[in-house]
C-alpha positions as CSV (number, residue, x, y, z in Angstrom):
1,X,2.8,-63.4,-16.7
2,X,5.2,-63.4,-19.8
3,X,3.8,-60.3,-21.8
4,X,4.5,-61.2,-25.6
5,X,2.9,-64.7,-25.1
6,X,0.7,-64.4,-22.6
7,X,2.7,-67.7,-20.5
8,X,2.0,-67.8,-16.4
9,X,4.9,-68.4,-14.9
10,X,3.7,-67.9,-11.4
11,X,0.4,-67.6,-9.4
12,X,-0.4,-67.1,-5.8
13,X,-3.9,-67.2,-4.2
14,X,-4.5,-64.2,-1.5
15,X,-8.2,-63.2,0.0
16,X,-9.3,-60.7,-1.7
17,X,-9.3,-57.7,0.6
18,X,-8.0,-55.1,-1.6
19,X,-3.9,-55.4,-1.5
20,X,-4.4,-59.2,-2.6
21,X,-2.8,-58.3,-5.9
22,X,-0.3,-56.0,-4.2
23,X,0.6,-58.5,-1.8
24,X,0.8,-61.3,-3.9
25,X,3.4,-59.2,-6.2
26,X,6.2,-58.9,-3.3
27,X,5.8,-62.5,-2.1
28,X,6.8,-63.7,-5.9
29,X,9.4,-60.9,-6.2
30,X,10.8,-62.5,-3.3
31,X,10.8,-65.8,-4.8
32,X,12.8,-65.0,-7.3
33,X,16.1,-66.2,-7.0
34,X,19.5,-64.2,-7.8
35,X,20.5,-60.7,-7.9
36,X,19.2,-59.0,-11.4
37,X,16.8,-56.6,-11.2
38,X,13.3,-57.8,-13.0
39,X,11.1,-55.8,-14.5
40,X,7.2,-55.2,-13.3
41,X,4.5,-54.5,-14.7
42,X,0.7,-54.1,-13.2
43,X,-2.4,-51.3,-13.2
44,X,-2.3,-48.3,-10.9
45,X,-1.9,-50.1,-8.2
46,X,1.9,-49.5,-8.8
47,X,1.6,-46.0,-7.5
48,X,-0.5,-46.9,-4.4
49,X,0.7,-46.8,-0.4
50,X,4.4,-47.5,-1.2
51,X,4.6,-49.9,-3.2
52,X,6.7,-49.1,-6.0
53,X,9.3,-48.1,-3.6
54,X,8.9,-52.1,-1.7
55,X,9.6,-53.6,-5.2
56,X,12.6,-51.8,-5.8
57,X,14.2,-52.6,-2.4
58,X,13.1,-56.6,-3.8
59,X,15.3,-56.1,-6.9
60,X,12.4,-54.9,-9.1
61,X,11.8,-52.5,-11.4
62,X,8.5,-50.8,-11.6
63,X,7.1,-50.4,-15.2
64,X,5.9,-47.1,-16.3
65,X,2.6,-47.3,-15.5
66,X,-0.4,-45.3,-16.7
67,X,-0.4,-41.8,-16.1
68,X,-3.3,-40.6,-13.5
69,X,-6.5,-40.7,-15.8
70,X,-4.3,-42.3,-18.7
71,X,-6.2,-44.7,-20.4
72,X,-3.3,-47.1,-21.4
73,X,0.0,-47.9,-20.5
74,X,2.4,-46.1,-22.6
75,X,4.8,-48.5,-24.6
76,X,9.0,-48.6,-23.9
């Protein structure tokens, strides 16, 4: 999703079986095509089982996401 209009620019449809979202995050990252890094954003998932190390290997750049027991996502 574009964040300062709220546009979807891509959707995929996973089970939902707990890394859905996770999961559904790389296989867009990979669809992207060309070499500069993107930026991305998401809950605290991001700092769950590896996967803000996966999307940086897939040209992405993790967001800074809510410290633990942060209410909201701190603005940059």
């Amino acid at each position: 999703m574009e964040n300062r209009n709220g546009l979807i620019v891509n959707t995929e449809v996973f089970e939902a079986n707990g890394t859905a979202e996770r999961d559904a995050a790389l296989v867009m990252l990979e669809q992207i095509p060309g070499t500069k890094q993107v930026t991305v954003g998401g809950d605290k998932g991001l700092r769950h089982g590896g996967f803000r190390g996966r999307v940086q290997k897939l040209k992405g750049h993790p967001a800074r996401g809510p410290k633990p027991g942060a209410a909201r996502w701190e603005r940059h």
